[in-house]
C-alpha positions as CSV (number, residue, x, y, z in Angstrom):
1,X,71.1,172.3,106.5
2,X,71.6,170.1,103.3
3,X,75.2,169.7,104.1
4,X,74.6,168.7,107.4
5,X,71.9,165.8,106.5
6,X,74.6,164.7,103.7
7,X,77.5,164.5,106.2
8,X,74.7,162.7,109.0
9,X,73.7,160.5,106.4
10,X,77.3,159.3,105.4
11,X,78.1,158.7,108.7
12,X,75.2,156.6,108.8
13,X,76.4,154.3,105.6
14,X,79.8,154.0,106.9
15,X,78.5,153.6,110.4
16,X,76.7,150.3,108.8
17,X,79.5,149.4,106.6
18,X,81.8,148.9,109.6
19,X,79.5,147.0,111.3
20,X,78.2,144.7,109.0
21,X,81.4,143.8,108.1
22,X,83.1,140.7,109.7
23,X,86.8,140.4,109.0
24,X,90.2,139.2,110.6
25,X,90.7,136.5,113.1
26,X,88.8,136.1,116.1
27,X,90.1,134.2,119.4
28,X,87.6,133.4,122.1
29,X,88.9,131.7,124.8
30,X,86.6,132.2,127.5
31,X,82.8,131.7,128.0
32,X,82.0,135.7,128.8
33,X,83.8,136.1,124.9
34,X,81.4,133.6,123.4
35,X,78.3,135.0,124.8
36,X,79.5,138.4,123.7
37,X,80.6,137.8,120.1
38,X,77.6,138.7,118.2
39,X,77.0,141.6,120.4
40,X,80.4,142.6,120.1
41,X,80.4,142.0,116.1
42,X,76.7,142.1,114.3
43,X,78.0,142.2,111.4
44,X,79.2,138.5,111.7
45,X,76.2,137.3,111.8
46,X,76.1,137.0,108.4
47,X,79.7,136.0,107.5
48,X,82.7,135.5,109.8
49,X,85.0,135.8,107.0
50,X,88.4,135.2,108.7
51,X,89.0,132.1,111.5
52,X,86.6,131.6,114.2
53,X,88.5,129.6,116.9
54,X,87.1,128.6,120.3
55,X,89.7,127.1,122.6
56,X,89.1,127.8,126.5
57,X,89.4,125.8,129.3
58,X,86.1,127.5,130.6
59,X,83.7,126.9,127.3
60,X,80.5,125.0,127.2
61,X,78.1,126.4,125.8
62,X,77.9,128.1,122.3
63,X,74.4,128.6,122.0
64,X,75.3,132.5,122.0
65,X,76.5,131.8,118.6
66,X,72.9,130.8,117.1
67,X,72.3,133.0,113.9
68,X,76.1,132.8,112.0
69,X,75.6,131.5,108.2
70,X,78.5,131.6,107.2
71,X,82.5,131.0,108.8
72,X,85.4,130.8,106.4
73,X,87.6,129.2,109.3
74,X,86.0,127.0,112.4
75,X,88.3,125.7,114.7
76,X,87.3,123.9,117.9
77,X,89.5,122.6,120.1
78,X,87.7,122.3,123.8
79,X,87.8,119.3,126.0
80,X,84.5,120.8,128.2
81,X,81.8,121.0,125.0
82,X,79.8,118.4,124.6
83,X,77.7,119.8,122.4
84,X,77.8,122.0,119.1
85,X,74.1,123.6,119.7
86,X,74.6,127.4,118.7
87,X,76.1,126.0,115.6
88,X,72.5,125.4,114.2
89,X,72.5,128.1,111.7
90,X,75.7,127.2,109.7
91,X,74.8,126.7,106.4
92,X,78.9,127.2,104.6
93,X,82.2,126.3,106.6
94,X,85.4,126.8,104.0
95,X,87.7,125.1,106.5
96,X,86.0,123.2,109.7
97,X,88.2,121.9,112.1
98,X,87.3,119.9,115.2
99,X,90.1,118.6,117.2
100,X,91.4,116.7,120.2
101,X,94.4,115.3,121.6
102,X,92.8,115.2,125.2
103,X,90.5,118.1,124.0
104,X,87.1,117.2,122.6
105,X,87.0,114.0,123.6
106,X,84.4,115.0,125.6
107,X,82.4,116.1,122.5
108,X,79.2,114.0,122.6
109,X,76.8,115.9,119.9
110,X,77.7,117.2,116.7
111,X,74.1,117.0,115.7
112,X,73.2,121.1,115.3
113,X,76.1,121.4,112.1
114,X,73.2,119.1,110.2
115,X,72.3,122.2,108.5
116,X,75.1,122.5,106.7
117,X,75.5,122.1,102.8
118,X,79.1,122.9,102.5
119,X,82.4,122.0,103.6
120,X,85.1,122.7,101.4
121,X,88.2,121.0,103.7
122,X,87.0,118.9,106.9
123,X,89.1,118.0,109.6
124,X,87.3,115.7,112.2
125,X,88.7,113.3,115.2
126,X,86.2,110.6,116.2
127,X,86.2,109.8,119.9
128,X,84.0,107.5,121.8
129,X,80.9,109.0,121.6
130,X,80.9,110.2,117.6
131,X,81.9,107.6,115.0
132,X,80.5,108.5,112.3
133,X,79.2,111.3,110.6
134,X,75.4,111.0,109.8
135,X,75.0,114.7,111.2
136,X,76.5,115.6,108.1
137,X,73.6,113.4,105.9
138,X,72.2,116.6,104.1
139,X,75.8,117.7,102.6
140,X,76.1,119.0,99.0
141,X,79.3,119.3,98.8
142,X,82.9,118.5,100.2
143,X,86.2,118.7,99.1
144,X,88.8,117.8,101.0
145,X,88.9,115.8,104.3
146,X,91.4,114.8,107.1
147,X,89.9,112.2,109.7
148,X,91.6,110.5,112.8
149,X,90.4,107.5,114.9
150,X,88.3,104.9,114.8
151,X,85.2,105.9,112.9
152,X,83.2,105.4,109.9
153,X,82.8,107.2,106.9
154,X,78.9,107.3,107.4
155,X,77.0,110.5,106.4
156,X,78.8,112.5,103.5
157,X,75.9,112.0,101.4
158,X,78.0,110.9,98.1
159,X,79.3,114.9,98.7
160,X,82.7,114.5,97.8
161,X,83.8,116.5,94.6
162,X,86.3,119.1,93.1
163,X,86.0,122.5,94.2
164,X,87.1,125.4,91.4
165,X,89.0,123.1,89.8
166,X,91.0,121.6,92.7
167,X,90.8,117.6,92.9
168,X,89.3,116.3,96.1
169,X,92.3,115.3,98.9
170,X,91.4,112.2,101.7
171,X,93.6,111.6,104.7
172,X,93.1,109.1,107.0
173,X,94.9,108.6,110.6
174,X,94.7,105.8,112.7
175,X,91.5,104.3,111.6
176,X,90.4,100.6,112.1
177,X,87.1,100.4,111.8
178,X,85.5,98.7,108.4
179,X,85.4,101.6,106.1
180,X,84.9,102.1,102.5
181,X,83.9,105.1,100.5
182,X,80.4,104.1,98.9
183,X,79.2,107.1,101.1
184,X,81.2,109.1,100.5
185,X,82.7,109.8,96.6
186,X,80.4,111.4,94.1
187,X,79.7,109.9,91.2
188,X,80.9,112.5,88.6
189,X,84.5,112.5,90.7
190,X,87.2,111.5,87.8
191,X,89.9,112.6,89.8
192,X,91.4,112.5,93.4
193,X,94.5,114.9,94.7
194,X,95.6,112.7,97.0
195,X,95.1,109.6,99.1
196,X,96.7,109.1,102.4
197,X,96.6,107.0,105.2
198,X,98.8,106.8,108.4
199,X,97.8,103.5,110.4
200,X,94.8,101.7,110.7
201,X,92.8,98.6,108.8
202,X,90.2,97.0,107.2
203,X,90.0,99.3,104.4
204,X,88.7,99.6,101.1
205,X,88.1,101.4,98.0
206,X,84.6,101.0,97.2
207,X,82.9,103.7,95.7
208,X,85.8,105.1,93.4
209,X,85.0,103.3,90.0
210,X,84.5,106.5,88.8
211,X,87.7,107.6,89.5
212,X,90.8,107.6,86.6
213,X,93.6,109.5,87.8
214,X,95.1,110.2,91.3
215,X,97.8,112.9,92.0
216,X,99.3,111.0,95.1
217,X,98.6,107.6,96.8
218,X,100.8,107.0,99.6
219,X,99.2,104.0,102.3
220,X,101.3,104.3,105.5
221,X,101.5,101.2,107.9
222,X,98.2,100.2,106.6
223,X,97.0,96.6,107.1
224,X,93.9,94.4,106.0
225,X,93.1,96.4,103.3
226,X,91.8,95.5,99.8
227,X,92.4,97.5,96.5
228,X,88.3,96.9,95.2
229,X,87.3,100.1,93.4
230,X,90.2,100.9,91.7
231,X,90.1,99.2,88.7
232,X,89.6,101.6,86.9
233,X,92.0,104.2,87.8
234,X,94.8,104.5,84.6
235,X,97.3,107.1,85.9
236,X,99.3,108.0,89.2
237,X,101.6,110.7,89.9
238,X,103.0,109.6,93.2
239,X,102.4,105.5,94.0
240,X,103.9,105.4,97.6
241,X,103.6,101.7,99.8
242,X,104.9,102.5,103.4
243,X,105.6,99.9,106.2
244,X,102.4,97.9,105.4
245,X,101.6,94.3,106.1
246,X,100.4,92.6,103.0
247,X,100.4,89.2,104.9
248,X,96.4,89.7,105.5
249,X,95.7,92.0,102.6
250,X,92.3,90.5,100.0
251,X,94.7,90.6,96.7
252,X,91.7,89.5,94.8
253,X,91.4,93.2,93.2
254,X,94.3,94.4,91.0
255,X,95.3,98.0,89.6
256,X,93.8,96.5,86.2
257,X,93.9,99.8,84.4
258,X,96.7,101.2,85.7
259,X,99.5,102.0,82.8
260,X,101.7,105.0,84.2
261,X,103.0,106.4,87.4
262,X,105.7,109.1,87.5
263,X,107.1,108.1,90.9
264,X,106.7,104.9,92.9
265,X,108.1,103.6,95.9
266,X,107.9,100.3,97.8
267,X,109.7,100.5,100.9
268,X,109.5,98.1,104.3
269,X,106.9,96.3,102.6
270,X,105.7,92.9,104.7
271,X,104.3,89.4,103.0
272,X,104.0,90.8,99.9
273,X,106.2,88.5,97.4
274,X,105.7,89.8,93.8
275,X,104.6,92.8,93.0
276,X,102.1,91.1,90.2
277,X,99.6,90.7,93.2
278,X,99.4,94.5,92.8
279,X,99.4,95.0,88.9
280,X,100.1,92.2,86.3
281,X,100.6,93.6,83.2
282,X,103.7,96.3,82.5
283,X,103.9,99.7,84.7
284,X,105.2,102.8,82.5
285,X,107.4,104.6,85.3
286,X,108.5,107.8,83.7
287,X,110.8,109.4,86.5
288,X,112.0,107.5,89.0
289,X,111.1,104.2,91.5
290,X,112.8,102.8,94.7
291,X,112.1,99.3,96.0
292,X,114.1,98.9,99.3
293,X,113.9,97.0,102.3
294,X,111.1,94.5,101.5
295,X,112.1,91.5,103.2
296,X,109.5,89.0,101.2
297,X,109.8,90.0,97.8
298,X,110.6,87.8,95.3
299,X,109.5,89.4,92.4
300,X,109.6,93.0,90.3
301,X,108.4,91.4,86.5
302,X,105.6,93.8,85.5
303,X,107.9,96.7,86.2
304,X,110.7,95.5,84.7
305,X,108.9,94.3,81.5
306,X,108.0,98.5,80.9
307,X,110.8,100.9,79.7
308,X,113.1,102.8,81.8
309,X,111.8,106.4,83.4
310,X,113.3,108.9,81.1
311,X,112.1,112.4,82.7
312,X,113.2,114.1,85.3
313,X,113.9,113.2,89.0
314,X,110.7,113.5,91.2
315,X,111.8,114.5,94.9
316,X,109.5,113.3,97.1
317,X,111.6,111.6,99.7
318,X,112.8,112.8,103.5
319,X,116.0,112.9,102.2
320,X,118.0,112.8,98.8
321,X,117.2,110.7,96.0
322,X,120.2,110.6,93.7
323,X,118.7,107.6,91.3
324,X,116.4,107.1,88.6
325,X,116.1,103.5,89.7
326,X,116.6,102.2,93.1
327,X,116.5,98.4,94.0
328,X,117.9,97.6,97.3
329,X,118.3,95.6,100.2
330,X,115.2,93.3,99.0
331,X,117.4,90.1,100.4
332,X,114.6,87.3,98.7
333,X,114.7,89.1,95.1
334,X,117.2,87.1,93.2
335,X,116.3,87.7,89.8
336,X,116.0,91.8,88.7
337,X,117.0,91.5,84.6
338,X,114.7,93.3,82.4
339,X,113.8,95.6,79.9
340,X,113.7,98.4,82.2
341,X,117.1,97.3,83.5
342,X,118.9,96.7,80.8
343,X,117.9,100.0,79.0
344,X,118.7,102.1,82.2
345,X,121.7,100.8,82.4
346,X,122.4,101.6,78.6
347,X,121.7,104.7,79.0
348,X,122.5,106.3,82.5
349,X,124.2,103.8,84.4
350,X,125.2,106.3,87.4
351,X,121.7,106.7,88.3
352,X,121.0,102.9,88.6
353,X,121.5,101.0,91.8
354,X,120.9,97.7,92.5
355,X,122.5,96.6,95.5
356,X,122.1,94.1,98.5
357,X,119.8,91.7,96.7
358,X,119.7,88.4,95.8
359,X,122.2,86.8,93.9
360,X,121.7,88.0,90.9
361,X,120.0,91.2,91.1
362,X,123.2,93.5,91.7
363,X,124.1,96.4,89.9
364,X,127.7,94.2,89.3
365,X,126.6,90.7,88.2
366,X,124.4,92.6,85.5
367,X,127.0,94.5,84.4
368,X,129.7,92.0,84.0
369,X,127.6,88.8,83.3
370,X,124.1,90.0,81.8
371,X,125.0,92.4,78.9
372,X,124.4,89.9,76.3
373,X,121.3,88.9,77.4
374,X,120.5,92.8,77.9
375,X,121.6,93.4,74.5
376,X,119.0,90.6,73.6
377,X,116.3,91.6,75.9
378,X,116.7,94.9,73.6
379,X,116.7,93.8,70.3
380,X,114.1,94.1,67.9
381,X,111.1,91.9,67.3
382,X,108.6,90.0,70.1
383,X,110.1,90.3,73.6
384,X,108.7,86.9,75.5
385,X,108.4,87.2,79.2
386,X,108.5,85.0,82.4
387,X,104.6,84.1,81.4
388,X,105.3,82.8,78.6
389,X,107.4,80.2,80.2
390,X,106.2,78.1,82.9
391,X,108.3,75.9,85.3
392,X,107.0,73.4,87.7
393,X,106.5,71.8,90.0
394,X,108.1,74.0,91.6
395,X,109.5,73.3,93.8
396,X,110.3,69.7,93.3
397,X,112.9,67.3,93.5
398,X,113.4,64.1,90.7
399,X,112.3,66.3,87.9
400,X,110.8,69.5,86.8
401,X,108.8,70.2,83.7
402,X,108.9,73.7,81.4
403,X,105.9,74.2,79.5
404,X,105.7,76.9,76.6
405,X,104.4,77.5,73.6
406,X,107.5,79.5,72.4
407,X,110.8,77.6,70.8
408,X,113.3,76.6,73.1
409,X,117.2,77.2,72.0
410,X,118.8,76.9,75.1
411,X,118.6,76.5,78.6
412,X,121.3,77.1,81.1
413,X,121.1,75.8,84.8
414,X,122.9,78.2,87.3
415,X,123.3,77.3,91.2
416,X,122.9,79.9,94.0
417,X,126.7,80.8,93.7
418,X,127.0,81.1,90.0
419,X,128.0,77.6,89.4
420,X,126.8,76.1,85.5
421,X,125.4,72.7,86.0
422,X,124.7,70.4,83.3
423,X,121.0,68.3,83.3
424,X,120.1,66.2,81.2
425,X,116.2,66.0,78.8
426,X,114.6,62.9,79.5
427,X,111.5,63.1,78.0
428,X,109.3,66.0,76.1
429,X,109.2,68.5,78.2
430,X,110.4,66.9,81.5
431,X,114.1,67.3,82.8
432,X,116.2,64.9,85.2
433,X,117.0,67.0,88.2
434,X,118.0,63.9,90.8
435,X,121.3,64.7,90.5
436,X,121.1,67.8,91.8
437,X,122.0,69.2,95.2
438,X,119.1,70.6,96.8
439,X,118.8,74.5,96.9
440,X,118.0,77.2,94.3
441,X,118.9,77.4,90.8
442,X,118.2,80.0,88.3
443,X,117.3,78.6,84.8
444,X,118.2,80.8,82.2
445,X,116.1,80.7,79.1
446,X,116.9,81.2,75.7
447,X,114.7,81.9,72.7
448,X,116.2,83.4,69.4
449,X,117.2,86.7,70.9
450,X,115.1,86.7,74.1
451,X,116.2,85.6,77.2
452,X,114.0,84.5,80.6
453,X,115.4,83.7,83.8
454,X,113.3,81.8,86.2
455,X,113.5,80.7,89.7
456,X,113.4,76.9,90.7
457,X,113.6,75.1,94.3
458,X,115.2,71.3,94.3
459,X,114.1,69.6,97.4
């Protein structure tokens, strides 16, 4: 008889085991499968610890759901729910994911996931009747989110923070409403994974003072947006400007703390003439950059001023990157020569292209004409830079002034095709330039063993 209980009573546990038990990946694609989940599966009333996905034409109503705590995976994708009651018990979501691409648009309430205190990765698409996310008001914690459309960043309850020792991640598709991220980043948030946007406007960066370091920051086609809130931030692995209009961007905030980045790209940039709006004090690039295609630049000083990357190739393009440094096809940036230049081209000149520039910012003209003044921009002692040096008016046409404060040994006065040109010193600072054809000439300065070349317009 003892044996017998024994054997009833383990059948009993394991009978309970199996049912309280919740895992592996559950589809419900029709209504009759969402009313008869929990009586299907008890046990997942506590936990659903695999994916949870709801995608059927014939779903409306969840409500069969009330009671689940806890999902590890949530994915909705259902153009017929317009509401999320049956979700009111969800207190932890690992990965939520509410979609549409002609599916939820329709979704009209998110109201009954205010319970929730956790979210570790988010993936939400506004539509017309949700744009924000004040259902979300009473979240502790988030760590990663991915939102599309037009919405604002309303409701995270300053939630946003590394999880077990993984750095927060934000993308942002398509977004043109006036966002920042006051609401959202918490204040003890040092560090961000990445930063991505694909579209959209009216952006800033509010809210991340805190924040020193950022794995990846790479804004895609992004327009009106401002860089207030980054001041502080010192290094970036992955710097990335995409396709974005800088014609209407507020350049009044700067990367003032910004020192290193291993990899940075400008590429199909638009108004954006010197890339001293961005940062104007040297940029430490240790493994590789690539300006190309920006059709307004004028300008790479606070790069150039830094030494050359010296570690390893960072591959982070669609397709191969064979150089260290990468200047091209920037038709408005005459002038390139640099400390960063010059030393690259010392030491590995194979992985230096400079190509389809200006005048003279070409991999050739550097090498056959600037050597000297590389071998000077290299030496020893105080290197002087363009700021130290100021030309003006500029442009003008009878006569041009250059103001410094550093000693003045020579000056050399080079046309747009190469040509030297001889002008005379009238008085103090001021020289005669009514002579001169109008166009553009390049005055390079000497200064014991420094050398500055700056741009000037004759009218």
């Amino acid at each position: 008889m003892r044996i017998i209980l024994n054997h009833l009573i383990f059948f009993l546990v394991i009978t309970h085991t199996l049912h309280s038990q919740c895992t592996g990946d559950y589809y419900l694609t029709t209504q009759g499968q969402v009313d008869s989940f929990l009586i299907n599966n008890p046990g997942c009333i506590n936990e659903v610890e695999g994916l949870l996905s709801i995608n059927g034409e014939d779903i409306t109503d969840l409500s069969a759901l009330l009671g689940i705590r806890k999902i590890h995976n949530l994915s909705i994708r259902q153009k017929n729910i317009k509401t999320l009651d049956g979700l009111d018990s969800l207190q932890y979501i690992f990965a939520l994911g509410i979609y549409h691409d002609d599916i939820t648009k329709e979704l009209e309430d998110a109201s009954a996931l205010g319970q929730l205190d956790t979210i570790v990765n988010l993936s939400f698409y506004f539509n017309d009747h949700i744009q924000d996310l004040e259902f979300l008001k009473d979240l502790k914690f988030i760590n990663r989110i991915d939102i599309r459309e037009d919405g604002y960043l309303r409701g995270f309850n300053n939630s946003f923070q590394s999880y077990k020792g993984v750095h927060p991640r934000i993308v942002i598709f398509n977004n043109k409403f006036e966002n920042d991220f006051s609401e959202l980043v918490n204040a003890s948030t040092d560090s961000i994974r990445s930063i991505g946007f694909s579209g959209g406007k009216n952006f800033s960066f509010k809210g991340m003072e805190g924040v020193e370091f950022i794995g990846a920051f790479s804004p895609v086609g992004l327009e009106d947006f401002s860089l207030e809130g980054l001041k502080n931030v010192k290094s970036i692995d992955v710097l990335r400007f995409r396709k974005n209009d800088f014609s209407t961007v507020d350049l009044t905030y700067k990367w003032d703390s910004l020192k290193q980045v291993k990899y940075l790209q400008f590429t199909e940039l638009e108004g954006l003439d010197s890339l001293s709006k961005l940062f104007d004090h040297p940029i430490t690039v240790t493994n590789n950059f690539q300006i190309e295609d920006n059709e307004d630049l004028v300008s790479v000083a606070p790069l150039l001023m830094a030494d050359a990357p010296m570690d390893s190739l960072i591959w982070y393009t669609s397709g191969s990157f064979d150089y260290k440094v990468l200047i091209e096809n920037n038709p408005d940036l005459e002038i390139c020569d640099g400390y960063l230049l010059c030393r690259a081209l010392q030491l590995y000149p194979d992985s230096v292209q400079v190509l389809d520039n200006g005048l003279l910012c070409n991999k050739d003209y550097l090498l056959e004409n600037l050597l000297d003044n590389c071998d000077a921009i290299l030496s020893e002692g105080n290197i002087i830079t363009a700021n130290d040096i100021v030309v003006y008016p500029n442009p003008s046409s009878a006569s041009v002034i250059i103001a410094t404060d550093v000693t003045i040994d020579e000056i050399e006065w080079i046309t747009a095709s190469g040509r030297e040109v001889d002008i005379v010193k009238s008085i103090s600072d001021t020289y005669n330039t009514s002579a001169l054809s109008s166009g553009v000439y390049f005055l390079k300065i000497r200064s014991g063993d420094d050398v500055i070349i700056k741009r000037w317009v004759k009218m």
